[in-house]
C-alpha positions in Angstrom: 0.0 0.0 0.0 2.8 2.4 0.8 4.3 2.0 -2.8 1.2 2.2 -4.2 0.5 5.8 -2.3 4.4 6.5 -3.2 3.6 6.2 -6.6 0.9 7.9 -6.9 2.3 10.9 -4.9 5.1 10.5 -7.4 2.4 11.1 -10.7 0.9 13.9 -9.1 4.2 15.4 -8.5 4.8 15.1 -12.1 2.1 16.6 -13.0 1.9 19.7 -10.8 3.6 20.9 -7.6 2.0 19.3 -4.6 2.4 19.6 -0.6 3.0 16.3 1.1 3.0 15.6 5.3 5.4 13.5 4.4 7.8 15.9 3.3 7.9 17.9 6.6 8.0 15.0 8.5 5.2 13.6 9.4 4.3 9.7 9.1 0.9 9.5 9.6 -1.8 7.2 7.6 -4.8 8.4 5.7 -7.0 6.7 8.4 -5.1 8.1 11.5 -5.6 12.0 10.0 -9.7 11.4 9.5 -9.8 10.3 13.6 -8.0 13.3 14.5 -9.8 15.8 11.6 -13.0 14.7 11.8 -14.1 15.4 15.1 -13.3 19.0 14.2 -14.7 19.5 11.0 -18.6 20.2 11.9 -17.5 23.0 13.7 -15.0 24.1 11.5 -17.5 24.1 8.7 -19.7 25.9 10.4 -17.3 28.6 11.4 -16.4 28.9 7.4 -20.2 29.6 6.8 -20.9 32.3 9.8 -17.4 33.9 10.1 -15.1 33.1 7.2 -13.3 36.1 7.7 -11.9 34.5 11.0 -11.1 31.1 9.2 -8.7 33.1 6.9 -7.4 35.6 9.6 -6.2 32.1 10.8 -5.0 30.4 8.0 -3.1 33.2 7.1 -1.1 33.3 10.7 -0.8 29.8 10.3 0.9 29.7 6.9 3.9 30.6 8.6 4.1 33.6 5.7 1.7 36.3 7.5 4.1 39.7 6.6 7.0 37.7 5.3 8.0 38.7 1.8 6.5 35.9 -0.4 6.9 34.7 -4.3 3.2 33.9 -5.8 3.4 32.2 -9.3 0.0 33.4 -11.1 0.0 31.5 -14.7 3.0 33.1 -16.9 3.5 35.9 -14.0 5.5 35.5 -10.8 4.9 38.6 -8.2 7.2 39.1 -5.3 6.4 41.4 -1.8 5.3 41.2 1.5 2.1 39.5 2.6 0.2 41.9 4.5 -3.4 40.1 3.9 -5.6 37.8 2.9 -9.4 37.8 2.1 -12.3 35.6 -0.1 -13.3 38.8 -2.2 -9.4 40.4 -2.7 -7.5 37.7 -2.7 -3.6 37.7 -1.6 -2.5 41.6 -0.7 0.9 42.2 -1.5 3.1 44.8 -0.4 5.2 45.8 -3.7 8.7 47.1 -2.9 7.5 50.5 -4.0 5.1 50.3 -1.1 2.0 50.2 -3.4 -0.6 47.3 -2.4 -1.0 44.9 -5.0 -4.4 42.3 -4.7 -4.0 38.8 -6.8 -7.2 36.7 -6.6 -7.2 33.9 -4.9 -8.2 31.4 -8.3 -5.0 33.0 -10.0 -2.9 31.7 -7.2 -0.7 28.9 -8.6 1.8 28.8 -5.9 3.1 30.7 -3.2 5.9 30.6 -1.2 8.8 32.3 0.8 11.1 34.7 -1.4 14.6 33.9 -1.2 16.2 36.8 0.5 
C-alpha cells in the first residue's frame, strides 16, 4: 500500500507541484488523519459559513508567511512582496517594494511561497 501511495504521490508530482506531510516530517496514515480531523470538521465548517473572515485571519497566521516577503506564481507571472493580507473577495494583498498594495485573486494563485532573500 505504501508504494502504491508513493507512486501515486510520485504522478501527481509530475504533474503539478503538490504539498505532502510526508515531506515535513510527518508519518501518519490516511486513516489516523480522518480520527484526529473529523471530530473537528462540523465545527469548523460551520465557522467557514458564519465567520469566514476569521477562518482566513487564521489560516493566514498559520501559513507561517503572514508579513513575510512571499513569491506567488500566477500562470506566466510570478509577483514578489510582503504578505500583508488575505481575504475571499481580494484575494492575496501584497506589499510591492515601491510600497503600493497589490491584490491577486485567490483562483490565479498557482503557488506561493517564501522569497529567497
Amino acid at each position: 500500500r505504501a508504494d502504491a501511495e508513493a507512486e501515486a504521490g510520485r504522478e501527481l508530482l509530475a504533474q503539478r507541484s503538490v504539498t505532502s506531510l510526508a515531506l515535513h516530517g510527518v508519518r501518519t496514515t490516511p486513516e489516523a488523519l480522518l480520527q484526529r480531523l473529523l471530530p473537528h470538521l462540523g465545527r469548523e465548517l460551520e465557522r467557514v459559513e458564519h465567520d469566514s473572515a476569521a477562518t482566513l485571519a487564521d489560516y493566514f497566521q498559520a501559513t507561517g508567511l503572514a508579513h513575510a516577503r512571499v513569491r506567488v506564481q500566477t500562470g506566466e507571472r510570478e509577483i514578489e512582496g510582503r504578505w500583508r493580507e488575505l481575504s475571499s473577495s481580494a484575494g492575496l494583498g501584497l506589499e510591492l517594494d515601491d510600497g503600493s498594495l497589490r491584490h491577486v485573486r485567490l483562483e490565479h494563485v498557482r503557488s506561493l511561497s517564501a522569497a529567497q532573500s
